[in-house]
Each structure stands twice: as C-alpha cells, then as structure tokens.
Biopython code that builds the backbone (N, CA, C, O; Angstrom):
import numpy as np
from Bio.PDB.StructureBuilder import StructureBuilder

atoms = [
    (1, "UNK", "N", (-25.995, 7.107, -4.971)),
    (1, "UNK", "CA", (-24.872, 6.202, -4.774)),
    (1, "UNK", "C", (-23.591, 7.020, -4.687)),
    (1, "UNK", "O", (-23.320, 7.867, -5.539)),
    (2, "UNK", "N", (-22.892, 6.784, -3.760)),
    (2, "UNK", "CA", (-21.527, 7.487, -3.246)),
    (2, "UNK", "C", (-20.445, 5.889, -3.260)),
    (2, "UNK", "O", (-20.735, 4.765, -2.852)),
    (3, "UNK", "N", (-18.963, 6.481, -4.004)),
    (3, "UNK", "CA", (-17.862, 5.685, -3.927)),
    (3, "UNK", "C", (-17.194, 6.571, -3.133)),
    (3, "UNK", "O", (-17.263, 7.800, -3.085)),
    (4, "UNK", "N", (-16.415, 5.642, -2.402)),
    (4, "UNK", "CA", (-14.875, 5.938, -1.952)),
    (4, "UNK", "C", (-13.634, 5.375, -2.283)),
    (4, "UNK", "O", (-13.167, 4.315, -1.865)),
    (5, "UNK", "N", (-13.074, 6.282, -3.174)),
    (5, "UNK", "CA", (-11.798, 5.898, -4.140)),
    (5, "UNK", "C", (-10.827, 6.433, -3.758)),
    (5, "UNK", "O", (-10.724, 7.656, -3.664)),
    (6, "UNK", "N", (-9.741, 5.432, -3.405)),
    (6, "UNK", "CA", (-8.108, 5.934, -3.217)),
    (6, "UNK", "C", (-7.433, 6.045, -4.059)),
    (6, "UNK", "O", (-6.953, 5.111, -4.702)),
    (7, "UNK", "N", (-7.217, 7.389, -4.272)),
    (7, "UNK", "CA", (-6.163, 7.800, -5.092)),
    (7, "UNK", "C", (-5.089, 7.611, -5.690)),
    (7, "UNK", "O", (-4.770, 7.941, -6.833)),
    (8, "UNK", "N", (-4.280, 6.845, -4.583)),
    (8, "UNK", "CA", (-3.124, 6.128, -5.112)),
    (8, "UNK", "C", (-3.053, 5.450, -3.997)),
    (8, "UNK", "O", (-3.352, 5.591, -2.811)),
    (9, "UNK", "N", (-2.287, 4.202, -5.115)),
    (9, "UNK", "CA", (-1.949, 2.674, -4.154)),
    (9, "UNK", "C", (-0.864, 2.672, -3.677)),
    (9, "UNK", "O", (-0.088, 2.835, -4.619)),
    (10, "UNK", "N", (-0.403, 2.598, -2.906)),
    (10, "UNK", "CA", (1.170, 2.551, -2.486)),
    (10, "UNK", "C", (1.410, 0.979, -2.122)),
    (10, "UNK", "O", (0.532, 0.136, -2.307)),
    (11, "UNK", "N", (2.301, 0.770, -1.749)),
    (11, "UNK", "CA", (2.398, -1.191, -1.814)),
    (11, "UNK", "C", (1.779, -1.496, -0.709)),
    (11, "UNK", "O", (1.426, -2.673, -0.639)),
    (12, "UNK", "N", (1.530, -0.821, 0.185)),
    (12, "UNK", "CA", (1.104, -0.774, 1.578)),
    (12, "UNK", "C", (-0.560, -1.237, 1.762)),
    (12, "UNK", "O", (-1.143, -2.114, 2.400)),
    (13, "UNK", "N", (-1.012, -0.022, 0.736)),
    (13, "UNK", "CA", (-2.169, -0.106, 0.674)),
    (13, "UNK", "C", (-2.535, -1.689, -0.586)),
    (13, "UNK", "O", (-3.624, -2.259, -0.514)),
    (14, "UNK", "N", (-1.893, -1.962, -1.190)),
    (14, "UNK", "CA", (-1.875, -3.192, -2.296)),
    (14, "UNK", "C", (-1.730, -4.284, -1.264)),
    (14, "UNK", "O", (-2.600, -5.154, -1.295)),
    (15, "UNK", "N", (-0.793, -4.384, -0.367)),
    (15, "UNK", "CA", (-1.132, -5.614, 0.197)),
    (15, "UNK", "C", (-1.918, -5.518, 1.152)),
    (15, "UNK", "O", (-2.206, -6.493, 1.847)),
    (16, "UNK", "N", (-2.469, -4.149, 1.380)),
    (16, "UNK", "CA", (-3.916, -4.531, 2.840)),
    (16, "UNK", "C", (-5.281, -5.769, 1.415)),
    (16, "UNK", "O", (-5.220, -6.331, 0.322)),
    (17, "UNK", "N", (-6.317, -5.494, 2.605)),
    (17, "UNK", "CA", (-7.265, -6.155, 2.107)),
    (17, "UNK", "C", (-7.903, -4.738, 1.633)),
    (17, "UNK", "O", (-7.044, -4.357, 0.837)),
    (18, "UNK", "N", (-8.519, -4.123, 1.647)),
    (18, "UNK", "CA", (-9.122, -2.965, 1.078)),
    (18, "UNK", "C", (-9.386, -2.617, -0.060)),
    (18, "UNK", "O", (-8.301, -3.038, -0.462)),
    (19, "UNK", "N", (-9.725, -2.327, -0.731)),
    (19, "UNK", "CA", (-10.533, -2.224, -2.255)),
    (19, "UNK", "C", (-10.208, -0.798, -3.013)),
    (19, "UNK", "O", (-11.001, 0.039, -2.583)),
    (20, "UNK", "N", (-9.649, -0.443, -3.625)),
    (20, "UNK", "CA", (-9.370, 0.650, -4.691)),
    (20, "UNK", "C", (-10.739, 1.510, -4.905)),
    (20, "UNK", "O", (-10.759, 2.686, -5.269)),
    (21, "UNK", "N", (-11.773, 0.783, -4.640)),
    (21, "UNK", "CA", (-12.670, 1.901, -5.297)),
    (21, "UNK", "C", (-14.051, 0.480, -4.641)),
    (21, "UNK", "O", (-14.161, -0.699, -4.976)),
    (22, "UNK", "N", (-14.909, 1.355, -3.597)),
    (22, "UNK", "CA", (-16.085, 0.699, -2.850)),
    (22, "UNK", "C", (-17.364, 1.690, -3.320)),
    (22, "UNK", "O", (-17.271, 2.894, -3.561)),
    (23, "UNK", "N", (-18.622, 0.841, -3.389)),
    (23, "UNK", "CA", (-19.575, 2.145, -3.774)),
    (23, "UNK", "C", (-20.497, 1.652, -2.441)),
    (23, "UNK", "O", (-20.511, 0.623, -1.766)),
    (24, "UNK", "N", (-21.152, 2.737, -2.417)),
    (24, "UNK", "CA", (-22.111, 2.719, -0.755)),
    (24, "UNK", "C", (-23.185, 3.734, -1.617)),
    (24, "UNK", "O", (-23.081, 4.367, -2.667)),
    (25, "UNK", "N", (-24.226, 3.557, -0.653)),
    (25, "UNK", "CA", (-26.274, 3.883, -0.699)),
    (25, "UNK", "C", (-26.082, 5.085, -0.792)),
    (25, "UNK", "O", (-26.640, 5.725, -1.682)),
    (26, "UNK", "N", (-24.983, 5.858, 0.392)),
    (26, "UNK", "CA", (-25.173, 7.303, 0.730)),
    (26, "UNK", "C", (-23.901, 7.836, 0.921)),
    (26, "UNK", "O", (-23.058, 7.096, 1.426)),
    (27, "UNK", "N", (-23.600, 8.961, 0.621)),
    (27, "UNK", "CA", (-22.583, 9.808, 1.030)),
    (27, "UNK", "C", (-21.965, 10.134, 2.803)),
    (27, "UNK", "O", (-20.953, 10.776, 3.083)),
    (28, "UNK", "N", (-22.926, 9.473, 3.790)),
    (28, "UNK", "CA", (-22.665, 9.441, 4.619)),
    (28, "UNK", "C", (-22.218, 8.152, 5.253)),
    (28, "UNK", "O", (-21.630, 8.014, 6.326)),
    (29, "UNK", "N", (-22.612, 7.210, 4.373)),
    (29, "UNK", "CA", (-21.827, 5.392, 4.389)),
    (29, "UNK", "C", (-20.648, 5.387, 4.008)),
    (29, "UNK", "O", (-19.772, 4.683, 4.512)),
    (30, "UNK", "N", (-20.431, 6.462, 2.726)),
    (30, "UNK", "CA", (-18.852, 5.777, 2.284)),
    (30, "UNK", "C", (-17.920, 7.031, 2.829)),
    (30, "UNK", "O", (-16.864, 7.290, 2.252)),
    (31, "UNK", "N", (-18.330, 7.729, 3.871)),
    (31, "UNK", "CA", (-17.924, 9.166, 4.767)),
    (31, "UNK", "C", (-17.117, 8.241, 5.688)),
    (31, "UNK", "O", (-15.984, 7.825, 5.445)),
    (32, "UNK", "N", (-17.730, 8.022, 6.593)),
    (32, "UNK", "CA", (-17.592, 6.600, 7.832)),
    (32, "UNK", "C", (-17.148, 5.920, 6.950)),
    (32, "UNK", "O", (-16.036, 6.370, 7.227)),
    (33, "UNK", "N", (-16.912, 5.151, 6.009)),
    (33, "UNK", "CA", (-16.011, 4.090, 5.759)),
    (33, "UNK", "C", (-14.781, 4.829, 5.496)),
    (33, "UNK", "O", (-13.943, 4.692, 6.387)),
    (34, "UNK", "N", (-14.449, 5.555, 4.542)),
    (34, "UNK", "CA", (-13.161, 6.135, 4.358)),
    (34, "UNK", "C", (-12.413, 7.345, 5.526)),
    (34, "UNK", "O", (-11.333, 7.928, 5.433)),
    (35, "UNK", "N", (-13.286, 7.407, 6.416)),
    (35, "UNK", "CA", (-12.673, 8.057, 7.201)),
    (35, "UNK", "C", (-11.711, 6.921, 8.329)),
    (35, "UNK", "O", (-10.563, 7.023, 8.762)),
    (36, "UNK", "N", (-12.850, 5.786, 8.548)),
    (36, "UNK", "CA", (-12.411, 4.237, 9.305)),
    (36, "UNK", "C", (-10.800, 3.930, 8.345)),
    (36, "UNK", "O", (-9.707, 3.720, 8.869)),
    (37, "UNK", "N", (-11.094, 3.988, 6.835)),
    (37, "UNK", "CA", (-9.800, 3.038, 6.519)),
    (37, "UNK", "C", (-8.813, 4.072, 6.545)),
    (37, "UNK", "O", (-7.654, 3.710, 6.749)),
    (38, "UNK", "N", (-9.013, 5.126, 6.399)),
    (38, "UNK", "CA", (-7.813, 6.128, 7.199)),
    (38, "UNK", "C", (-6.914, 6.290, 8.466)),
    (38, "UNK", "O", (-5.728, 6.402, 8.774)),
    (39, "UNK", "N", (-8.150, 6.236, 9.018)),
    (39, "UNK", "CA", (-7.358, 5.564, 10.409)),
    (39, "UNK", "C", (-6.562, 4.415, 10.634)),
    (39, "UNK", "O", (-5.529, 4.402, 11.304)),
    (40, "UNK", "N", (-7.089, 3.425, 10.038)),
    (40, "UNK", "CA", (-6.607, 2.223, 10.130)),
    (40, "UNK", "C", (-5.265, 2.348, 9.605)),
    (40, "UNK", "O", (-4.282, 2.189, 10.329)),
    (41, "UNK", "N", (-5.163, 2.704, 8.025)),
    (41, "UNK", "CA", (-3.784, 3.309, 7.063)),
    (41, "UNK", "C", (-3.025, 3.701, 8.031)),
    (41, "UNK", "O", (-2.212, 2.892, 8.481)),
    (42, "UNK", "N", (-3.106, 5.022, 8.579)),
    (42, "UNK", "CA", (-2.079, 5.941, 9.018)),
    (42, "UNK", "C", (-1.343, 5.568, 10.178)),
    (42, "UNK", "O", (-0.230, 5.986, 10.499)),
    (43, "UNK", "N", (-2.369, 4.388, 11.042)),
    (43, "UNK", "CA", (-1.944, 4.062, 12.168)),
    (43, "UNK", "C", (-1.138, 2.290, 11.869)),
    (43, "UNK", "O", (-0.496, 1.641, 12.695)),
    (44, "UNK", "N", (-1.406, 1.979, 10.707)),
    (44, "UNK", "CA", (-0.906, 0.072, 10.799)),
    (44, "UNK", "C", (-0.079, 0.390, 9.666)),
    (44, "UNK", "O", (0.915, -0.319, 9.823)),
    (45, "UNK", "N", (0.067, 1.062, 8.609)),
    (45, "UNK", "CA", (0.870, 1.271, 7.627)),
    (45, "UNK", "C", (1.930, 1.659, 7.880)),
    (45, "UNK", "O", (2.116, 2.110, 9.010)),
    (46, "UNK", "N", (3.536, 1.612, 6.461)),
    (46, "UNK", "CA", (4.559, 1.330, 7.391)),
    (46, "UNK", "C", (4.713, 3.354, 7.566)),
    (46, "UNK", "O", (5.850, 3.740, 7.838)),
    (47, "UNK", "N", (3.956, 4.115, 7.457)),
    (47, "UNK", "CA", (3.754, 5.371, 7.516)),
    (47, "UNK", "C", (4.910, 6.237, 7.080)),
    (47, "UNK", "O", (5.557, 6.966, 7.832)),
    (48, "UNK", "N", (5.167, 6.027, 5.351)),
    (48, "UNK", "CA", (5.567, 6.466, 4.879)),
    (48, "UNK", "C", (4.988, 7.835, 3.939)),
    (48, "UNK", "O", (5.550, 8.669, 3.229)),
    (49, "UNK", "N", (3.800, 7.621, 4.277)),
    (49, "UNK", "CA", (2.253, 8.066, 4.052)),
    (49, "UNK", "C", (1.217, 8.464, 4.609)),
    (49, "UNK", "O", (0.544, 7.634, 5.218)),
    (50, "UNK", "N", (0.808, 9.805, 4.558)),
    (50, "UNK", "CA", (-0.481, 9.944, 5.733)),
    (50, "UNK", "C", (-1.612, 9.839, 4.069)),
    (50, "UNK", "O", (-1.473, 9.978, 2.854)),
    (51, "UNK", "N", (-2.569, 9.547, 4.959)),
    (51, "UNK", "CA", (-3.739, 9.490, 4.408)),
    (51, "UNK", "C", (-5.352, 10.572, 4.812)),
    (51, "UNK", "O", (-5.892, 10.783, 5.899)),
    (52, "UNK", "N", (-5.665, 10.987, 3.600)),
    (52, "UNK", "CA", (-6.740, 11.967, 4.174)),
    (52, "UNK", "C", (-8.039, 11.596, 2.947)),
    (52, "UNK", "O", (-8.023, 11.036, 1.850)),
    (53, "UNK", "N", (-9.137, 12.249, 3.810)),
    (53, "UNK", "CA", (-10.345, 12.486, 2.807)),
    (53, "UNK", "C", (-10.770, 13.346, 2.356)),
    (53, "UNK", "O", (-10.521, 14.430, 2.883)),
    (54, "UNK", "N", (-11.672, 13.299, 1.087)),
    (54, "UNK", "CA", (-11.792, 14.902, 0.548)),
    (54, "UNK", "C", (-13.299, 14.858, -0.120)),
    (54, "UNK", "O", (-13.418, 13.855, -0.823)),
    (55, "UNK", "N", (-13.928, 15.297, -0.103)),
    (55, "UNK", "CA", (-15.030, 15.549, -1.102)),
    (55, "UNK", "C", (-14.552, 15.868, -2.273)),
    (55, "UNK", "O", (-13.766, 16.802, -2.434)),
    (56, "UNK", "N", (-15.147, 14.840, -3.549)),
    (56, "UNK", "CA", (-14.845, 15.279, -4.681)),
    (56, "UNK", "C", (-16.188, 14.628, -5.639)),
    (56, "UNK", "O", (-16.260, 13.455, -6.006)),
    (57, "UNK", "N", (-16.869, 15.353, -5.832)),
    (57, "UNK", "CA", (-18.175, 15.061, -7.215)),
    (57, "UNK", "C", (-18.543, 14.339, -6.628)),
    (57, "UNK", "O", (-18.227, 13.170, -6.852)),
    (58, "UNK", "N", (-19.467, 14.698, -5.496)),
    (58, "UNK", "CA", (-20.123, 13.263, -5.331)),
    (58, "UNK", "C", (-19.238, 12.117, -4.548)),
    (58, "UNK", "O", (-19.740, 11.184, -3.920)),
    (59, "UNK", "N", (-18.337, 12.272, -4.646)),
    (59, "UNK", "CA", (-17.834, 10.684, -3.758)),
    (59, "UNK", "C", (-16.594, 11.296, -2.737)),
    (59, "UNK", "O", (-16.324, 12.474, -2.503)),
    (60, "UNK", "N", (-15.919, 9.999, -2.198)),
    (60, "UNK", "CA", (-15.115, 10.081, -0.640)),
    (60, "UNK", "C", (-14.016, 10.102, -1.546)),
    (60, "UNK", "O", (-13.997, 9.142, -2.316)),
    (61, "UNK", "N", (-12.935, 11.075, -1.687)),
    (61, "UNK", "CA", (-11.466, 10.574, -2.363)),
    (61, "UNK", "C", (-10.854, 10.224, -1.064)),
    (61, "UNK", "O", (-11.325, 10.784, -0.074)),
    (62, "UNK", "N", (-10.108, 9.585, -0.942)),
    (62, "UNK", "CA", (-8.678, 9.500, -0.005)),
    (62, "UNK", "C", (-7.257, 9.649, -0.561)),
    (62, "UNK", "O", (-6.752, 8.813, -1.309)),
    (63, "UNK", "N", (-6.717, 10.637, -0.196)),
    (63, "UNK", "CA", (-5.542, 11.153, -0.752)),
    (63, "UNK", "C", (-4.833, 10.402, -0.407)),
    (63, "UNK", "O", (-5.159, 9.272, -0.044)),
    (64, "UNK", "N", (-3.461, 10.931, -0.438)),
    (64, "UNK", "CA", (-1.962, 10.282, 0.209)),
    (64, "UNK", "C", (-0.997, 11.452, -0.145)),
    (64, "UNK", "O", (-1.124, 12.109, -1.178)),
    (65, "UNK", "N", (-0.293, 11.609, 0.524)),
    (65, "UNK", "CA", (0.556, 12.765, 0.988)),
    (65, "UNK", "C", (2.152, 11.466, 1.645)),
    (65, "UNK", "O", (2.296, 10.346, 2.135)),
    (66, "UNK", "N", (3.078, 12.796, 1.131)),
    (66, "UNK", "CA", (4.312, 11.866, 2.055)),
    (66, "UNK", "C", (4.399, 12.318, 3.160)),
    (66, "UNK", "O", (4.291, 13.540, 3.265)),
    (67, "UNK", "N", (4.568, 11.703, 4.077)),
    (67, "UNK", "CA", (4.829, 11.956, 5.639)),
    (67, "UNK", "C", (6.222, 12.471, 5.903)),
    (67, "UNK", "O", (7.283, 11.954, 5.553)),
    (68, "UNK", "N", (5.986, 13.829, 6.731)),
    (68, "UNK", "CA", (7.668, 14.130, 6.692)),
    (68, "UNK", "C", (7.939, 15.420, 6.202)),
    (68, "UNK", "O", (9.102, 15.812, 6.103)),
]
sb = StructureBuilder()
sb.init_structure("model")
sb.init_model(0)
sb.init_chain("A")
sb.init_seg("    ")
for serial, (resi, resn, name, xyz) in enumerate(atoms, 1):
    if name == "N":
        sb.init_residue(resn, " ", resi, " ")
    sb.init_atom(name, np.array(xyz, "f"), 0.0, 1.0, " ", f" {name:<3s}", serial, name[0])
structure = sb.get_structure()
C-alpha cells in the first residue's frame, strides 16, 4: 500500500476537492495520481505555488515551493 500526501495545504489546495492524504494498491497508482493532481495544481491554482513529487518511505510526497 502506497499514500500520496501533500505536504502543505495552501488555501488553494483547501478549497480544491482533493484529499490531504489518499492511499492506493501500488506505488505506481498513487505515482499517476500525484503526478495528475500536480498538474492540475500548477496549471488551475492561483500559482502562487508550484507543486512537485518526491519519493519518500514508501509513498508519493507532493511538495510546494513558492513560485518566483
């Protein structure tokens, strides 16, 4: 079992629909998912924020970085 957990919420990410912390079968399910809500973030968010993924123990982190 693999999660993909975002690191930090920014209000952006609080008012999407998206989930703080998803668990998936395989490390390659919650790969493709957090790489998808990245995209989605960086491109519909008010991009005050880029967003990235990282391997960490086992699961998908998604960072956040300030843009700029």
């Amino acid at each position: 079992m693999a999660a993909v957990i975002v690191e930090k919420a920014c209000g952006c990410f609080r008012n999407s629909d998206f989930e703080q912390e998803t668990h998936f079968e395989t490390i390659d399910e919650a790969l493709e998912k957090a790489n998808e809500m990245c995209i989605i973030m960086n491109e519909d968010f008010c991009h005050k924020h880029k967003f990235k993924t990282e391997y960490v123990d086992g699961n998908v982190m998604i960072k956040m970085e300030m843009n700029g």
